[in-house]
DOKOLPA-838780 format. One line per 3 residues: number of its first residue (from 1); for each residue z, x, y of C-alpha. Coordinates in Angstrom, 3 decimals. Each point is the difference from the previous one (the first is absolute). Example, Ala and Ser with C-alpha at 12.3 -4.5 7.8 and 13.67 -1.06 7.14 Angstrom:
% DOKOLPA-838780
1) 7.800 12.300 -4.500 ~ -0.660 1.370 3.440
% end
This chain:
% DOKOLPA-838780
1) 0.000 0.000 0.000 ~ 0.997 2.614 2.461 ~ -3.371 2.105 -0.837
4) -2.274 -3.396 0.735 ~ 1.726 -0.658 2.838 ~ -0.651 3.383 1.379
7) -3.546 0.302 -1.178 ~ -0.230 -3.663 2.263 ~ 1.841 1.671 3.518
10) -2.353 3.275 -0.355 ~ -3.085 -2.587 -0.511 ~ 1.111 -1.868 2.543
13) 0.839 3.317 2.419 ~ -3.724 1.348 -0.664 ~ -1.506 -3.127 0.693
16) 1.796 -0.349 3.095 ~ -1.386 3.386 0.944 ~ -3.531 -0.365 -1.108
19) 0.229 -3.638 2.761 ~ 1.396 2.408 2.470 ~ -2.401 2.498 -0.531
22) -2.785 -2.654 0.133 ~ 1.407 -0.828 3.451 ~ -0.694 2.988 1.521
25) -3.534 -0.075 -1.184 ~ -0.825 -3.429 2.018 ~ 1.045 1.489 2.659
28) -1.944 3.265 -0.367 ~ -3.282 -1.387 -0.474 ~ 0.819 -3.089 3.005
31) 0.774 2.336 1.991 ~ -3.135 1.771 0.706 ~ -1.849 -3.026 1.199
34) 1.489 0.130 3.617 ~ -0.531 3.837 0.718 ~ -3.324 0.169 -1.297
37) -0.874 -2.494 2.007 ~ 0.078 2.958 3.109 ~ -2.279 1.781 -1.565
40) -2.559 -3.417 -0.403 ~ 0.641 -1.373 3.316 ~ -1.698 2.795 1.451
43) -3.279 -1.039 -1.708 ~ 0.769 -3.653 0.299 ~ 1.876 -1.657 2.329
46) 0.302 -3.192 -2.206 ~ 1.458 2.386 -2.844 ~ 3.270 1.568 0.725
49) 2.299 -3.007 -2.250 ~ -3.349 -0.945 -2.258 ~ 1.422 2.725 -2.694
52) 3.231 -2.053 0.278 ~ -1.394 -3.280 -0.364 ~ -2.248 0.669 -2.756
55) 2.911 1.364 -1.859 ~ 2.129 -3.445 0.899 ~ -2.935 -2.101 -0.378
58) -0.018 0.942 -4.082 ~ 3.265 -1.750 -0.351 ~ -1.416 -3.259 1.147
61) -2.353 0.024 -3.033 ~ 2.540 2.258 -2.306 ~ 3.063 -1.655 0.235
64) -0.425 -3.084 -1.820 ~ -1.934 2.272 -3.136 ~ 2.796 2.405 0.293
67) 2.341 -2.799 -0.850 ~ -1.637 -1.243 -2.759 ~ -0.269 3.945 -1.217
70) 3.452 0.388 0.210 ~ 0.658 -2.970 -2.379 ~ -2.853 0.301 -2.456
73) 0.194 3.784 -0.341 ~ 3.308 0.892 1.224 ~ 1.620 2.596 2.694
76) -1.119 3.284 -2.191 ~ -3.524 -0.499 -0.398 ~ -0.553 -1.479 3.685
79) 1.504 3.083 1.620 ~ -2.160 2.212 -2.108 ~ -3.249 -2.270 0.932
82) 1.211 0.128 3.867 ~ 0.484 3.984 0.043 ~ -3.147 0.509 -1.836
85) -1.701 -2.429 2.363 ~ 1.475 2.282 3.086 ~ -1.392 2.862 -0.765
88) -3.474 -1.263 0.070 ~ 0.891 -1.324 3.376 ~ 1.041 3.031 0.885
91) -2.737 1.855 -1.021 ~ -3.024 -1.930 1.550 ~ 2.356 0.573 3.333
94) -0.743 3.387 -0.052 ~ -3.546 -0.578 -1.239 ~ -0.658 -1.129 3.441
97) 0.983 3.073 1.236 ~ -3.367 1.288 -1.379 ~ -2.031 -2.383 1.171
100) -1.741 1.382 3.410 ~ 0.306 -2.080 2.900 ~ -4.148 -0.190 0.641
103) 0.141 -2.601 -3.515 ~ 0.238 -3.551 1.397 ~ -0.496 -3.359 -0.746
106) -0.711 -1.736 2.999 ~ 2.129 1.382 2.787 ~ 2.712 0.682 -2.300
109) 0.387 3.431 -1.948 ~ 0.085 -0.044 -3.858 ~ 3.066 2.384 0.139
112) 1.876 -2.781 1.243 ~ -0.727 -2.773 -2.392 ~ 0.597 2.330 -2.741
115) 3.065 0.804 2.076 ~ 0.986 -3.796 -0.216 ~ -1.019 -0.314 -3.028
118) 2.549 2.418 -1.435 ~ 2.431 -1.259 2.243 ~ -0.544 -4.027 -1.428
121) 0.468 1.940 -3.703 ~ 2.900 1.339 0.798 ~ 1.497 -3.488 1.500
124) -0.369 -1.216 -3.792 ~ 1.892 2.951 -0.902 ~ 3.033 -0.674 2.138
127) -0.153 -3.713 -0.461 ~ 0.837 0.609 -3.458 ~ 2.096 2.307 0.638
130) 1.969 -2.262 2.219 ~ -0.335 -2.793 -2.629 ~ 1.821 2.135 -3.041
133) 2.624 1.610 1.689 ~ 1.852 -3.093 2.694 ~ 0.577 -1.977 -2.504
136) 1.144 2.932 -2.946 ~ 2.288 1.286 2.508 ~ 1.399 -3.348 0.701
139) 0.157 -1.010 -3.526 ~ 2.313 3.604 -0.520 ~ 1.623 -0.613 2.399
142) 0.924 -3.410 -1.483 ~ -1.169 -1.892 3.182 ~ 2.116 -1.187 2.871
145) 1.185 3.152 2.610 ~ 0.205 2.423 -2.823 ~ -3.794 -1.009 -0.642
148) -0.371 0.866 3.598 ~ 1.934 2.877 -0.137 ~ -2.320 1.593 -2.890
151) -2.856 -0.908 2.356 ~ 1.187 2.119 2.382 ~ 0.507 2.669 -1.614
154) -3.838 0.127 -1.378 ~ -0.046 -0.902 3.948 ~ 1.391 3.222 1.167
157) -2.549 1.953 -1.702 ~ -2.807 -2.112 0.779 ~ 1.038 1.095 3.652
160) 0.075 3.385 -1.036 ~ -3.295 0.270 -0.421 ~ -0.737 -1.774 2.786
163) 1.412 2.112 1.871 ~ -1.737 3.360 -1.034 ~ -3.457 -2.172 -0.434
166) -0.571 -0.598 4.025 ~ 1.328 4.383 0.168 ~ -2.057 1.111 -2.055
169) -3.145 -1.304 1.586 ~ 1.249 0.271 3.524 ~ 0.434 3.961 -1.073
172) -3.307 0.023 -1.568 ~ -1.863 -1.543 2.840 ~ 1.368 1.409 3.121
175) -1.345 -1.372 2.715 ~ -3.239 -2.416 -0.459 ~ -3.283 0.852 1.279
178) -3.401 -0.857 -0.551 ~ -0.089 2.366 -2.970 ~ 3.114 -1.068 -1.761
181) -1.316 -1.988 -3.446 ~ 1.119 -0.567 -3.375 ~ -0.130 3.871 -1.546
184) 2.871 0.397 2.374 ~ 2.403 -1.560 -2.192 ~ -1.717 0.753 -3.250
187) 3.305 1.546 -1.667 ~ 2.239 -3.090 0.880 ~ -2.926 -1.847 -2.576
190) 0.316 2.894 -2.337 ~ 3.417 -0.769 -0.114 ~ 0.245 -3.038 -0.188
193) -2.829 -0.173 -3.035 ~ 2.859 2.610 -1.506 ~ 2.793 -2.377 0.146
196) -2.015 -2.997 -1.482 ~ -0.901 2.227 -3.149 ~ 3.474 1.515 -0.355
199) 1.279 -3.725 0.229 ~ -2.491 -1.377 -2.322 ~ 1.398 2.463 -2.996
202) 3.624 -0.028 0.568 ~ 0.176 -3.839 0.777 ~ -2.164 -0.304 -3.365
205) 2.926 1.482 -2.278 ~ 2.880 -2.302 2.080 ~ 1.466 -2.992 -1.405
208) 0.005 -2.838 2.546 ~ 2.031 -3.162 -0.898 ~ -3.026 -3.129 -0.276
211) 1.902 -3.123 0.995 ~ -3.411 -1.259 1.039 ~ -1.501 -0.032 -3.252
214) 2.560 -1.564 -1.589 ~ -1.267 -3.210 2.288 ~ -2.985 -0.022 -1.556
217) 0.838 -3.378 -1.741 ~ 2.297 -1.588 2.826 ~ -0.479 -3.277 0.949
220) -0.458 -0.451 3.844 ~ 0.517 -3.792 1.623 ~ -0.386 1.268 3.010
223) -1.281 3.428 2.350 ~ 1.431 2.204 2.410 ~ -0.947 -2.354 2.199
226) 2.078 -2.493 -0.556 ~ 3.039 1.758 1.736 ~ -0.152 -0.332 3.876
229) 1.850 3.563 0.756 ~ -2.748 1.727 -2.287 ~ -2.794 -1.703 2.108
232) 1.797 1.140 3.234 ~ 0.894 3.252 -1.248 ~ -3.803 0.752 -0.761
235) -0.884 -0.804 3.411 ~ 3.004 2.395 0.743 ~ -2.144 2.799 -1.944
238) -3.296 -0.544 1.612 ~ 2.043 0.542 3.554 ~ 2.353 2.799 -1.059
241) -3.128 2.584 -1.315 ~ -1.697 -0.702 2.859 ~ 3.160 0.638 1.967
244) 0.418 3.346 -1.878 ~ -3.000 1.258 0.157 ~ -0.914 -0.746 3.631
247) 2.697 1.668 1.510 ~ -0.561 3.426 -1.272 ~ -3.772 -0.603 0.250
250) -0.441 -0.944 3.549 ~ 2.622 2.605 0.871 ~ -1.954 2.969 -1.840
253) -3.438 -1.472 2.565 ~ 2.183 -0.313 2.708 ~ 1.164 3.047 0.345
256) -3.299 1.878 -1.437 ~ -2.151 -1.109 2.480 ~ 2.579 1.171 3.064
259) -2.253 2.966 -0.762 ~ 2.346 2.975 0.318 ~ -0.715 3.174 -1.868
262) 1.366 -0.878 -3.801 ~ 0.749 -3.660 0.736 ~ -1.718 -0.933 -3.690
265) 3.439 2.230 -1.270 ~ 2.606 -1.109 2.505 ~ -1.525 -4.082 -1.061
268) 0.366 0.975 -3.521 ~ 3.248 1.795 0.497 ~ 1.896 -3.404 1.498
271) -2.074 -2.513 -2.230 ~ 1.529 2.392 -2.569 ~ 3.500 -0.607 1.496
274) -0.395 -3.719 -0.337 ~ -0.461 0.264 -3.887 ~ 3.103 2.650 0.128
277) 1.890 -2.331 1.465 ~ -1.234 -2.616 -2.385 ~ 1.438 2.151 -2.678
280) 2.916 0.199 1.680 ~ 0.862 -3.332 0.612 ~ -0.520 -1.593 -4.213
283) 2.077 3.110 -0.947 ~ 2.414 -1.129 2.495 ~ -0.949 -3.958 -1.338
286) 0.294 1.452 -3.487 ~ 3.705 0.890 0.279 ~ 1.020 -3.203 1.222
289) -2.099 -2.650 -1.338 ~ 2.239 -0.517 -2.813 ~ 2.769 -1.332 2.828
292) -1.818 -1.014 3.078 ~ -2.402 -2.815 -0.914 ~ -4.133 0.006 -0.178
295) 0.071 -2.654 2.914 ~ 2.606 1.512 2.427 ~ -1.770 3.373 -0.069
298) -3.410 -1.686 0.597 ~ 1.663 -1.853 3.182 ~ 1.283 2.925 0.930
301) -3.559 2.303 -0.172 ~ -1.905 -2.874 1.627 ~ 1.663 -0.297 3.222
304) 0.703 4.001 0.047 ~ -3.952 0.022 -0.265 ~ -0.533 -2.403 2.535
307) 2.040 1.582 2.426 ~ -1.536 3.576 -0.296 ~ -2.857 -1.158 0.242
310) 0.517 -1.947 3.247 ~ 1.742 2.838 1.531 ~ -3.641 1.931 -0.819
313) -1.772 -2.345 1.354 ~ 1.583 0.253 3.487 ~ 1.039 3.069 0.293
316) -2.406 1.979 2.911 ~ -2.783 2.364 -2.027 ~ 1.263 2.299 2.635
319) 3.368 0.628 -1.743 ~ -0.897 2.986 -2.170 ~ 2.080 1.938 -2.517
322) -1.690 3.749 -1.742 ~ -1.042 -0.205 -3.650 ~ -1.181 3.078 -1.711
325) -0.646 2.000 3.446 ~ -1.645 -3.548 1.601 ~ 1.498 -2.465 2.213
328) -0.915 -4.056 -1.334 ~ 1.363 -2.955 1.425 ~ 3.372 -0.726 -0.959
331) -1.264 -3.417 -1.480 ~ -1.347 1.549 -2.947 ~ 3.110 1.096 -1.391
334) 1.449 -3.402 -0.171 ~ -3.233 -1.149 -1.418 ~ 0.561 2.776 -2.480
337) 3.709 -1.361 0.043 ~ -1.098 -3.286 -1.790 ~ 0.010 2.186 -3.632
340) 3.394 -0.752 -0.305 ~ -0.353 -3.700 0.417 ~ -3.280 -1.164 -2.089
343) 1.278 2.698 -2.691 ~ 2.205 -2.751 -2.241 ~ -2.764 -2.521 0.789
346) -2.062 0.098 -3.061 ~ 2.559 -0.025 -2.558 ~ 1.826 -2.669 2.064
349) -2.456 -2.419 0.361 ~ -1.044 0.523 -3.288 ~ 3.578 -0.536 -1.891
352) 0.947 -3.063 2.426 ~ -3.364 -1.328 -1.119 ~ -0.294 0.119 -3.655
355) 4.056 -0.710 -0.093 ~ 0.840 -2.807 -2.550 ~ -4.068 0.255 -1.081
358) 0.531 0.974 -3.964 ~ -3.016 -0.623 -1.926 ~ -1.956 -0.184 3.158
361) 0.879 3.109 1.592 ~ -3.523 1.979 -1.284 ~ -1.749 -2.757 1.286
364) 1.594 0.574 3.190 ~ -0.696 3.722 -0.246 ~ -3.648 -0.384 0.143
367) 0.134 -2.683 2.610 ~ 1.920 2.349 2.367 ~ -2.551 2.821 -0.751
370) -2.845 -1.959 1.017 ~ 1.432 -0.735 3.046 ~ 0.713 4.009 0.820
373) -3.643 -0.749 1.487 ~ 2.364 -0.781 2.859 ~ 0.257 4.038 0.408
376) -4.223 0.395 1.065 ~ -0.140 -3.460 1.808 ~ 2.907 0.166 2.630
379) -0.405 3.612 0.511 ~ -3.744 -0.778 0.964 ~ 0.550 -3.002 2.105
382) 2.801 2.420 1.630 ~ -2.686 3.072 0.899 ~ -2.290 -2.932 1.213
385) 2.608 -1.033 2.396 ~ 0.505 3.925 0.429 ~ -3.545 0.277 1.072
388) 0.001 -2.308 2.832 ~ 3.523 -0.601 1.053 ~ 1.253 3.899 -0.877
391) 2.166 0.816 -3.050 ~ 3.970 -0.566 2.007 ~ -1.333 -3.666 0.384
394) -1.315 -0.481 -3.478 ~ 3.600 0.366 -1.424 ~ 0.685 -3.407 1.409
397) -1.745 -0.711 -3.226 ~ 2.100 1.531 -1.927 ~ 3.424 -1.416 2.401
400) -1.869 -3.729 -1.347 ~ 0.298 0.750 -4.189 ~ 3.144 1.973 0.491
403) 1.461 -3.978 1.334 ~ -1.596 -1.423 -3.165 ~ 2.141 2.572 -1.842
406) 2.824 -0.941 1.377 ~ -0.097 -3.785 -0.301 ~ -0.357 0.630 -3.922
409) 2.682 2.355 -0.187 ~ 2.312 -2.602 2.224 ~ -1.469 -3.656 -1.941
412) -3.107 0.701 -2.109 ~ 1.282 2.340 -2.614 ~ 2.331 -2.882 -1.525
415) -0.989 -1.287 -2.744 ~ -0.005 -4.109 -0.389 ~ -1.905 -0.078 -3.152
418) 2.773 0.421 -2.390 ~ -0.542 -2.951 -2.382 ~ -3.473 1.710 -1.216
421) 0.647 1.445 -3.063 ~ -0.571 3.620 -0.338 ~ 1.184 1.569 -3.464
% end
């Protein structure tokens, strides 16, 4: 008895750190969408968040498959389809780095639809991704705030990488100019077509737990829709990754095209310090989680976020602080400030969501994925409103979905579906 019940806790320990690991991959390969888009925007001016929304525009038609994946062929074989499908992704994105520029289509370059096109593979990737390891985490976790806990955790290193992801390119670029193109940042692909390999064979010998499959021949009377704070807390998802990724995002162009000598480095240096702080706050959420409640943290993070980003918003450009040897309006560090806030977001929404779901909770997995398209479409309409109105204004935008985040945390979160039955 006491050798199976240690053979279950080390199971259960590696499988914990294979979701963790998988984490950190997401946000590797999301990641790159945003600064790329400096080196595209010089070509293009319609292109600097297309990498980003082709990436977020895969979970609209993933999510739903990736669901139905997770049941029919369980968490093990869907992670190993995802990372095999990232790599791929990853490699027609440097592909276009060998396409020359004088190859067009139109008025549009070839490098960049293969560019695009690598970047919409690699949104199937992470949608999968996404769809395995919420729900596995939760399910470890056994669900309520230690389910949001273990989220956090895998959170923590998602942010991580999100944090040397932004770096690494800002490093690699320097400062953008006409010349700057894809080759620049040809070893951050290398890399990353490493880590998808090296995860491919070690996740292939790990035991993951299949809870999923073992629904295979449940009976459902009703969806994932049925339960009003699931429906809420979906629209909560498509808000929060647009939140997310448009602040870092319109930060990194903000302060690139201020123009300064290395401004690509100092952008990617603070978008970088958003994701840092990001990491900081779930390992902060994941100490605490299992005594401070899903909900009152969210309250808490929304109207923190809110109020940073209000104070950026009217506080004069002419307020200035040095960063790296350059002086940038003070409002960019409390943009870069907001880390801390949307970093228990994810996990949050996502355990208040699927709370008291059961049977329907991979269901609700793919549903939420799908909506993750959230994370291309509000960061677009944002750099629209960039365009015209300038990039402080269009975080009014952001101000609006961080209310909506609020309201569920305060009234929409509760769930008043309780006589469906979910085992």
């Amino acid at each position: 008895m006491t050798n199976t019940t240690t053979t279950n806790k080390n199971g259960r320990l590696v499988a914990i750190v294979t979701m963790c690991f998988i984490f950190a991959m997401i946000s590797f390969v999301t990641n790159m969408a945003a600064p790329f888009g400096n080196i595209w925007k010089g070509q293009y001016s319609w292109a600097a968040m297309m990498g980003n929304m082709m990436n977020f525009a895969a979970y609209l038609f993933m999510g739903i498959p990736a669901g139905k994946m997770l049941v029919k062929v369980g968490y093990k074989k869907t992670t190993l389809i995802a990372l095999a499908t990232g790599f791929v992704g990853i490699f027609i994105q440097w592909l276009s780095s060998k396409v020359g520029a004088e190859a067009t289509i139109g008025q549009v370059g070839v490098n960049i639809i293969v560019y695009l096109l690598g970047a919409f593979i690699c949104g199937f990737c992470v949608c999968m991704l996404n769809t395995v390891v919420n729900p596995m985490l939760n399910i470890l976790g056994g669900g309520g705030n230690r389910g949001n806990q273990f989220i956090q955790i895998g959170g923590t290193l998602n942010s991580l990488t999100g944090t040397l992801t932004p770096l690494l390119v800002g490093v690699l670029i320097g400062t953008v100019t006409d010349k700057t193109a894809m080759s620049d940042v040809a070893p951050l692909l290398f890399i990353a077509m490493g880590v998808f390999a090296l995860a491919f064979v070690i996740i292939s010998f790990v035991k993951i737990p299949e809870p999923a499959k073992e629904r295979n021949t449940t009976v459902y009377e009703h969806s994932a829709w049925s339960f009003r704070h699931t429906v809420l807390g979906v629209i909560a998802i498509f808000f929060y990754v647009g939140i997310e990724i448009g602040i870092p995002a319109q930060l990194n162009f903000y302060i690139s095209d201020l123009g300064f000598e290395g401004s690509a480095a100092v952008a990617g240096f603070l978008a970088a310090s958003y994701w840092f702080l990001m990491m900081i706050g779930r390992f902060l959420s994941s100490t605490i989680s299992g005594k401070i409640s899903t909900r009152t943290q969210m309250i808490s993070v929304s109207s923190l976020a809110i109020l940073l980003l209000l104070i950026a918003i009217f506080l004069p450009e002419s307020i200035s602080m040095t960063v790296k040897g350059s002086a940038v309006p003070m409002k960019c560090i409390f943009l870069a400030l907001c880390g801390i806030c949307t970093s228990i977001m994810w996990g949050a929404i996502f355990n208040l969501a699927v709370e008291g779901l059961g049977k329907y909770t991979e269901q609700a997995s793919g549903i939420f994925m799908m909506m993750v398209v959230g994370g291309g479409i509000m960061p677009l309409i944002q750099q629209a409103i960039a365009q015209r109105a300038g990039a402080i204004p269009s975080y009014w935008l952001v101000v609006a979905m961080l209310a909506y985040l609020l309201y569920y945390a305060i009234w929409g979160s509760k769930n008043v579906n309780k006589d469906i039955k979910v085992d």
